[in-house]
LUMVOBA-435007 format. One line per field, with one value per residue (C-alpha): y, x, z. Coordinates in steps of 0.25 Angstrom, whole numbers, plus 5000, padded with zeros to 4 digits. Each point is the difference from the previous one (the first is absolute). Example, Ala and Ser with C-alpha at 12.3 -4.5 7.8 and 13.67 -1.06 7.14 Angstrom:
BEGIN
py = 4982|5014 .
px = 5049|5006 .
pz = 5031|4998 .
//
This chain:
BEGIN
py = 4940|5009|5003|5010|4999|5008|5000|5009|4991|5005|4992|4985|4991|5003|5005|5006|5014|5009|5010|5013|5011|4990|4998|4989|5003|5001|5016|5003|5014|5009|5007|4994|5010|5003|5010|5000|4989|4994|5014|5013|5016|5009|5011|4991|5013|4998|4986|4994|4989|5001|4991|4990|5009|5007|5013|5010|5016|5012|5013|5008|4999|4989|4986|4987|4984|4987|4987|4987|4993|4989|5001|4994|4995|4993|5001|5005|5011|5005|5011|5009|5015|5013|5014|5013|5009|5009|4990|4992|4988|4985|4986|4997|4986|4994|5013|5009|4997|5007|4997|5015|5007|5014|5010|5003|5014|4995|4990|4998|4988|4996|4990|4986|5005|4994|5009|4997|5011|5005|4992|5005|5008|5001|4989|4984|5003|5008|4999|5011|4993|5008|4994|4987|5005|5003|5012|5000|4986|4986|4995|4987|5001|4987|4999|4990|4999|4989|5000|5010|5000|5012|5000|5010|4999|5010|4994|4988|5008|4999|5011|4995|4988|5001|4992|5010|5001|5003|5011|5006|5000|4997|4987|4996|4985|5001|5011|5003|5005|5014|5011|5014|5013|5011|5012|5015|5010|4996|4987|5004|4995|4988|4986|4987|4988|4986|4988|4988|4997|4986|4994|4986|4995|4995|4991|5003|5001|4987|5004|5004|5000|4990|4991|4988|4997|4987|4996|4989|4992|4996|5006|5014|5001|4994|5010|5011|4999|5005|5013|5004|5007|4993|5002|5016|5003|4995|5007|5012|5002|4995|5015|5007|4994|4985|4997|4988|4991|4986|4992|4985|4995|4984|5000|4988|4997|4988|5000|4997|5001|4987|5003|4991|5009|5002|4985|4995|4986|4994|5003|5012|5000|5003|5013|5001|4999|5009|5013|4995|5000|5015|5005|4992|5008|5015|5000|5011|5012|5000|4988|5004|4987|4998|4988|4994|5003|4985|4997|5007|4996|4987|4996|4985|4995|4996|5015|4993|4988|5000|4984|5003|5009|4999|4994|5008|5012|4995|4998|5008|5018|4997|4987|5010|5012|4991|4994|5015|5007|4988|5000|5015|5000|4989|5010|5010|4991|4995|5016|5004|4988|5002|5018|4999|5012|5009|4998|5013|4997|4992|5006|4992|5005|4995|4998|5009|4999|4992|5008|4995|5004|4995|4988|4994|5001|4992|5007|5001|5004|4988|4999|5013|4997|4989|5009|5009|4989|4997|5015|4999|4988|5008|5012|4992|4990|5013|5006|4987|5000|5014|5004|5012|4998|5007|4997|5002|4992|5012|5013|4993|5001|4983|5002|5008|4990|4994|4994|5009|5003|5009|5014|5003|4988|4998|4989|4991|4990|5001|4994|5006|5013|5012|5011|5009|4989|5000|5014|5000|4988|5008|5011|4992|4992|5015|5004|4990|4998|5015|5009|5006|4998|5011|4999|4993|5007|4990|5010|5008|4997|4998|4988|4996|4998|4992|4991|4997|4999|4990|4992|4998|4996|4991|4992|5000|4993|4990|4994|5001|4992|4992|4996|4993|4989|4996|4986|5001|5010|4994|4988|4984|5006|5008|4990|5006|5015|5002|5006|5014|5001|5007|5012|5003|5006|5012|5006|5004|5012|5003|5000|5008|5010|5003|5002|5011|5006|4997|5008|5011|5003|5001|5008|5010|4997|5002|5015|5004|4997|5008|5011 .
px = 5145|4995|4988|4996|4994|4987|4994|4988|4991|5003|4987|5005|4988|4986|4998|5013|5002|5010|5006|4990|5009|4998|4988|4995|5004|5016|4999|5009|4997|5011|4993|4997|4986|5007|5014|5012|5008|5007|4999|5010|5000|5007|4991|4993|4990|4993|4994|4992|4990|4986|4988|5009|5002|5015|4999|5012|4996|5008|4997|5013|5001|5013|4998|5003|5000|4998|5006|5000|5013|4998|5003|4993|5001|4989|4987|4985|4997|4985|4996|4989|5001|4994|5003|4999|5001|5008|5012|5012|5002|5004|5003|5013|5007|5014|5004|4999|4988|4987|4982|4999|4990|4996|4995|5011|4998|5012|5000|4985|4998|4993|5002|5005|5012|5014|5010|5015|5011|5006|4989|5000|4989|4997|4990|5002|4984|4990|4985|4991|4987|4997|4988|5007|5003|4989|5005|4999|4997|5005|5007|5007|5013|5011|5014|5005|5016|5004|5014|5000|4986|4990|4986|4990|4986|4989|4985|5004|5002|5015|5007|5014|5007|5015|5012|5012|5011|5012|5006|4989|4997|5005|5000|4997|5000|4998|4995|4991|4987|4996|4990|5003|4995|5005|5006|4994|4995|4988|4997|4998|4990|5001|4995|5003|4994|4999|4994|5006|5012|5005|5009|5003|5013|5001|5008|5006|4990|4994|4995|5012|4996|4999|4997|4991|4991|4992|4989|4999|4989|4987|4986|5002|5012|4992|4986|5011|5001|4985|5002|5013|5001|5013|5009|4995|5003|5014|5002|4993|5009|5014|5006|5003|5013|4995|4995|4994|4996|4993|4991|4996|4988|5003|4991|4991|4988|5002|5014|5009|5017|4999|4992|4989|4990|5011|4997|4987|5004|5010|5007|5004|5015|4994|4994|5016|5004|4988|5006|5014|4998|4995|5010|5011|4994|4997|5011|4994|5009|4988|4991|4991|4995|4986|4997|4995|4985|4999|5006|4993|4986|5002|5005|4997|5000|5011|5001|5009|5001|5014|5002|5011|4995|4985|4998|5008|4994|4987|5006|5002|5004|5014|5001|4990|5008|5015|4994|4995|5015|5007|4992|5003|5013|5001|4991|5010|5011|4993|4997|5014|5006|4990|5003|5013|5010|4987|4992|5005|4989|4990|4988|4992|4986|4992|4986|4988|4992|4985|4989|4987|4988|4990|4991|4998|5015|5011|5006|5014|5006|5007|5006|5005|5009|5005|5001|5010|5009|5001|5003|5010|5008|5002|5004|5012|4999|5003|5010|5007|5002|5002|4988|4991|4987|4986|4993|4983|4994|5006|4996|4987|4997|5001|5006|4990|4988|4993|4988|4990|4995|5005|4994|5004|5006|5009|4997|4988|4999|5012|5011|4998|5004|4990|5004|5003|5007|5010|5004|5002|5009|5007|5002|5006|5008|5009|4999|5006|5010|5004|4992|4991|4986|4996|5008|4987|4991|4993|4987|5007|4996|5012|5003|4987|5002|5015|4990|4991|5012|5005|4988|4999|5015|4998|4989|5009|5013|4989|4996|5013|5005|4987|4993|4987|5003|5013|4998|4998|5011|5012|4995|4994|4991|5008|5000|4988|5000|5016|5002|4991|5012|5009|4988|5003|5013|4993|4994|5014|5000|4986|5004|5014|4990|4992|5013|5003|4987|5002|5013|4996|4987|5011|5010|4986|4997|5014|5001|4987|5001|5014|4994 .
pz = 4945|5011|5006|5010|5014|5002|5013|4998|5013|5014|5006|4999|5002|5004|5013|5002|5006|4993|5006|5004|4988|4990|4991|4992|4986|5005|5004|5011|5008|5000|5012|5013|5002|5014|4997|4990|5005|4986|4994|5000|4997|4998|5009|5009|5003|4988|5001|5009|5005|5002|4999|4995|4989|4997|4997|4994|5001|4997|5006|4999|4985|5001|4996|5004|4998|5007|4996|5001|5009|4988|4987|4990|4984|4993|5008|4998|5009|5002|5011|5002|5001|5003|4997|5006|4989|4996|5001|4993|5004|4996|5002|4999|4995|4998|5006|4989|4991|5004|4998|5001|5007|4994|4992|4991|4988|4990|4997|5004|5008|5013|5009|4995|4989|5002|5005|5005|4999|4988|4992|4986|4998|5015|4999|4995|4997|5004|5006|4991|5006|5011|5005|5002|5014|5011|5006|5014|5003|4998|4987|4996|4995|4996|4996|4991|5000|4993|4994|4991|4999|5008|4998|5009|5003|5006|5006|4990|4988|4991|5002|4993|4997|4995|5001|5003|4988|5008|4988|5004|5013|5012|5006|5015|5002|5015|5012|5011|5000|5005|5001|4995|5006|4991|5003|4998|5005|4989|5006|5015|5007|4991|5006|4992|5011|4997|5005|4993|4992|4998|4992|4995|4995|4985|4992|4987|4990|4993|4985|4990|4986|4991|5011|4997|5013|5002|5011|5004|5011|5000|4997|5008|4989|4989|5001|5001|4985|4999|5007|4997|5013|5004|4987|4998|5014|4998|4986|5004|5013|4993|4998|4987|4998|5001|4984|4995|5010|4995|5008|5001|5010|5000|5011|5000|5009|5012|4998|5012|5001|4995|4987|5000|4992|4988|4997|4990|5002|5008|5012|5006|4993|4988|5003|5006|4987|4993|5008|5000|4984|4999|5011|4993|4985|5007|5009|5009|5007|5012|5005|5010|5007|5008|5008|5014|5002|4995|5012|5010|4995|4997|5014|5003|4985|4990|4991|4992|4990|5000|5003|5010|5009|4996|5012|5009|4997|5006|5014|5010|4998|5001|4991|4990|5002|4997|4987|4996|5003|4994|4988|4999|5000|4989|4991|5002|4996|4989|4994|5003|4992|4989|5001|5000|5001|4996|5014|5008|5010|5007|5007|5010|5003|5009|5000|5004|5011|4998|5003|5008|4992|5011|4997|4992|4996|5010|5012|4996|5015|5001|4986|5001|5014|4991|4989|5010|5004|4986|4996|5011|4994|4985|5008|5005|4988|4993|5009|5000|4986|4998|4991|5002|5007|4998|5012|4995|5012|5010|4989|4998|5015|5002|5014|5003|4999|5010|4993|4999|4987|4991|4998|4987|4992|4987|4997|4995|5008|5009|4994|4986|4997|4994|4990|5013|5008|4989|5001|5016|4994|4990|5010|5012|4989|4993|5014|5008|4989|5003|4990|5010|5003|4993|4986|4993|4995|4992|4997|4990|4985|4996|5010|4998|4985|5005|5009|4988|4990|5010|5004|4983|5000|5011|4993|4986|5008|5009|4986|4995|5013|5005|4985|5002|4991|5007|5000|4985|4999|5006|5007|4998|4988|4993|4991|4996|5001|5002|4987|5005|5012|4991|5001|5014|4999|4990|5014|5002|4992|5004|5016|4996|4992|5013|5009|4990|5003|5015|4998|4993|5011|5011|4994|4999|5014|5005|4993|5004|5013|5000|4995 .
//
């Protein structure tokens, strides 16, 4: 079995200062905001640096480009532009594919199509939306290059999303990035400037189809199922060549690494064995795991039953924090046995920030400088282990607080998260994953319907997993009721009919938004 490293957190630990190019969702600048050091042209005359802006000009009607002196191969790349029209321009990646930057009469396209060299039909795809581009002031674009796979966006909206086929077009698995002045006596006068473009390196991607994909943690997990938020983003952003994804929440409120929740009535080995039974039966491609705000809130106090180390965990941060990492990596252990040869990967994500409401609500200053040492620990835990990482305490702005109260909160009463806390998580999730922070857009109809389709799905497979009548289900009374048990399997079909409808919404989705 292998499983892939993902480093997508550059700021370890709360209170520690990153280096100045970098930013806190794991954008590094390509440019210095000073002079072209790390970058390369052709005709040097025609770029330049001013106001921390690079600039690329053309007067004499001959062109030019500036590259990058690295190359890279599986990255999201954002950048802000402006365009002093009439002009052609670009920004180049993996040396030869292009986000073009024009006005173009046949085909028709402006700014945002696909081009490279000898591309069938000049164009991979085309931008007929004009007003999708402010002409003459700043716009937002982002590159996905992901294996095969290209996607394009302008001021947040989808302009394309393709995987390359390779008998038809040509495929570049690795480049620099530049920026094109074109040539032409047309285009002189022309002025292309920008004032940001950042790129961050990403892994290979994590959704293939057909892949079965659990959650598993405590209440932050479980209320995810209510939304939906966090299961749409992933089906929406999964690209037009990933089909069929399912998903199971097995999340369940209070729970720790040791599953104390998962148990009615006895000891915490028997909510081991409750998730150990469902992983063992779905066997799941993808478990995304959530744990440790337990830890940092419930400093001082025992936050688990298990009879070993109950004790233990109430002692001092690192006696807490040993019993946490031990206990993690005995769940991991425990899911791969029970997965088998069908677990591809394990995600580790950590918890979000609390928020401080102001009175009468507790001041969570001091549980969230605990909550960074323990983020700190899964970023190695999961470095250690080779898994991916999502890092929500730094994309949620954790290390940024001091204590004051929050201005505008997403959650209910701090630890909780509202309806909008949940998409900022479902963005930062697909993003630090290496979708893009702008690949959601969870306000169209059509994903909107995936999102209620989901939130109903999710309520089939919690009565289908969590029955209320357990105990006279499967357990000391069943001798009176047991013989109904043989019902809960007929929500299978019911749940399968639902991920049909899921299905069907996204291939929609994923076709109109290629236009």
């Amino acid at each position: 079995m292998k499983y892939q490293l993902l480093l997508v957190s550059f700021i370890f630990a709360f209170g520690y200062i990153a280096k100045a190019n970098l930013n806190n969702d794991g954008y590094l600048s390509l440019f210095n905001g000073k002079d072209l050091k790390g970058w390369n042209s052709n005709d040097s005359s025609k770029f330049k640096v001013e106001n921390a802006q690079v600039i690329g000009f053309q007067e004499d009607g001959k062109g030019a480009n500036l590259f990058t002196d690295k190359e890279y191969d599986n990255f999201s790349l954002r950048f802000s532009y402006k365009v002093k029209w009439p002009a052609n321009s670009g920004i180049w990646f993996r040396n030869s594919y292009q986000f073009d930057i024009l006005k173009y009469a046949n085909p028709k396209t402006y700014s945002g199509a696909f081009y490279y060299p000898n591309c069938p039909g000049t164009f991979a795809w085309t931008n007929e939306i004009e007003s999708l581009e402010k002409k003459n002031d700043w716009n937002e674009g982002e590159v996905l290059a992901q294996g095969n796979r290209i996607a394009f966006w302008l001021n947040g909206k989808p302009l394309g999303d393709m995987t390359l086929d390779p008998t038809e077009h040509k495929i570049i698995s690795k480049g620099k990035i530049g920026i094109q002045v074109h040539g032409g006596d047309q285009f002189k006068g022309m002025q292309i400037t920008l004032r940001k473009i950042e790129i961050r390196p990403l892994p290979k991607a994590l959704l293939q189809s057909n892949d079965r994909v659990a959650f598993v943690g405590g209440g932050l997990i479980e209320r995810a199922r209510l939304n939906g938020h966090l299961e749409t983003a992933l089906q929406t952003i999964a690209g037009s060549t990933v089909k069929n994804i399912k998903f199971r929440n097995l999340g369940w409120s209070g729970d720790t690494v040791y599953n104390d929740a998962r148990s009615y009535f006895g000891k915490p080995v028997e909510g081991r064995q409750r998730l150990r039974k469902v992983i063992s039966e779905w066997k799941p491609n993808i478990i995304f795991l959530n744990y440790g705000a337990e830890v940092a809130i419930s400093h001082g106090q025992a936050w688990t039953g298990e009879q070993t180390v109950s004790k233990k965990s109430a002692e001092g941060w690192e006696q807490s924090m040993s019993v946490f990492i031990e206990g993690y990596q005995k769940l991991i252990d425990s899911i791969r046995e029970e997965a088998g040869d069908s677990l591809r990967e394990v995600v580790i994500i950590s918890p979000p920030a609390f928020e401080n409401l102001g009175d009468p609500m507790p001041d969570h200053f001091q549980n969230n400088q605990r909550l960074a040492k323990v983020c700190d620990a899964l970023r190695q835990f999961a470095q250690k282990n080779q898994l991916r990482y999502v890092d929500w305490f730094l994309a949620m702005g954790g290390h940024k607080k001091r204590g004051s109260v929050d201005k505008n909160p997403l959650t209910h009463d701090g630890l909780h998260f509202s309806n909008a806390g949940y998409q900022e998580l479902a963005k930062h999730l697909v993003a630090q994953l290496g979708y893009g922070l702008s690949s959601v857009d969870q306000s169209d109809p059509l994903a909107q319907k995936i999102r209620d389709t989901t939130v109903e799905k999710n309520r089939l497979f919690f009565h289908r997993w969590r029955p209320a009548n357990e105990t006279y289900l499967y357990l000391f009374r069943k001798h009176e009721q047991g013989n109904n048990a043989k019902e809960i399997p007929q929500f299978d079909p019911i749940i399968e009919k639902r991920e049909k409808e899921i299905e069907s919404l996204r291939s929609q989705l994923i076709k109109g938004t290629q236009g």
